[in-house]
N, C-alpha and C positions, 0 to 999 in steps of 0.2 A: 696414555703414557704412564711406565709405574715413577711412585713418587721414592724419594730417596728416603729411607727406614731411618735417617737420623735426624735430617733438618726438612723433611717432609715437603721438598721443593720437587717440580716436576721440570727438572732440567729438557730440555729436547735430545740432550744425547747422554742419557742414564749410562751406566757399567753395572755389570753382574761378576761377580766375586763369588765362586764357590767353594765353601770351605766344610772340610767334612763332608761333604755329600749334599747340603744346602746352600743352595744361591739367596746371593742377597745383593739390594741395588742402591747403588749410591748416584750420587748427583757429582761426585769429588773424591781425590785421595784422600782429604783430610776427614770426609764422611767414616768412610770406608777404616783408616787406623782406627777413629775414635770408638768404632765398635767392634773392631777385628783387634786390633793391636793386643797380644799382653800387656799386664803390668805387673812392673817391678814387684817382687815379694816386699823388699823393706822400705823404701821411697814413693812409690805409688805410680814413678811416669810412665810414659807409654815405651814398650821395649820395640824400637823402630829395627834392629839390627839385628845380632846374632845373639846377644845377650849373652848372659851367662849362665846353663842349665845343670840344675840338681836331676835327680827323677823327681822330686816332689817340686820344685820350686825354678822361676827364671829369675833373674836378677839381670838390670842394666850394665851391669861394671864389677868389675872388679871390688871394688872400695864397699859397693854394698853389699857383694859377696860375703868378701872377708868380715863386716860388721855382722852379720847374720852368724856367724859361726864358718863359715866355709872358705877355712885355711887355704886349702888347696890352686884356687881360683887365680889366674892371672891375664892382665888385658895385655894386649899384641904388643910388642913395644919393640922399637927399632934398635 
């Protein structure tokens, strides 16, 4: 059975994740973000959603957008 590439458990019912053209196997979503997920260009967390994308850079939010320099940037607001 393959083991999961981040907490090296051999779950009985692994998942394959292909990204780019290479599979990879987790035991869990939470396996699976902590080696897939972006992160934030100026905070560090993991960008679970849609983020906020430069060409060069993804940011979580807005707020760390705009702290990085990128005026532009605004989160969905009702």
């Amino acid at each position: 059975m393959p083991r999961c590439e981040v907490c090296d458990n051999d779950y009985d019912t692994p998942m394959e994740v292909t990204l780019e053209g290479r599979t990879h196997v987790f035991d869990c979503f939470e396996c699976a973000i902590h080696a897939l997920a972006p992160t934030c260009e100026r905070c560090g967390c993991r960008v679970l959603g849609h983020g906020i994308g430069t060409p060069n850079s993804i940011y979580c939010c807005a707020h760390c957008a705009h702290e990085a320099g990128v005026r532009a940037a605004r989160d969905h607001v009702y």
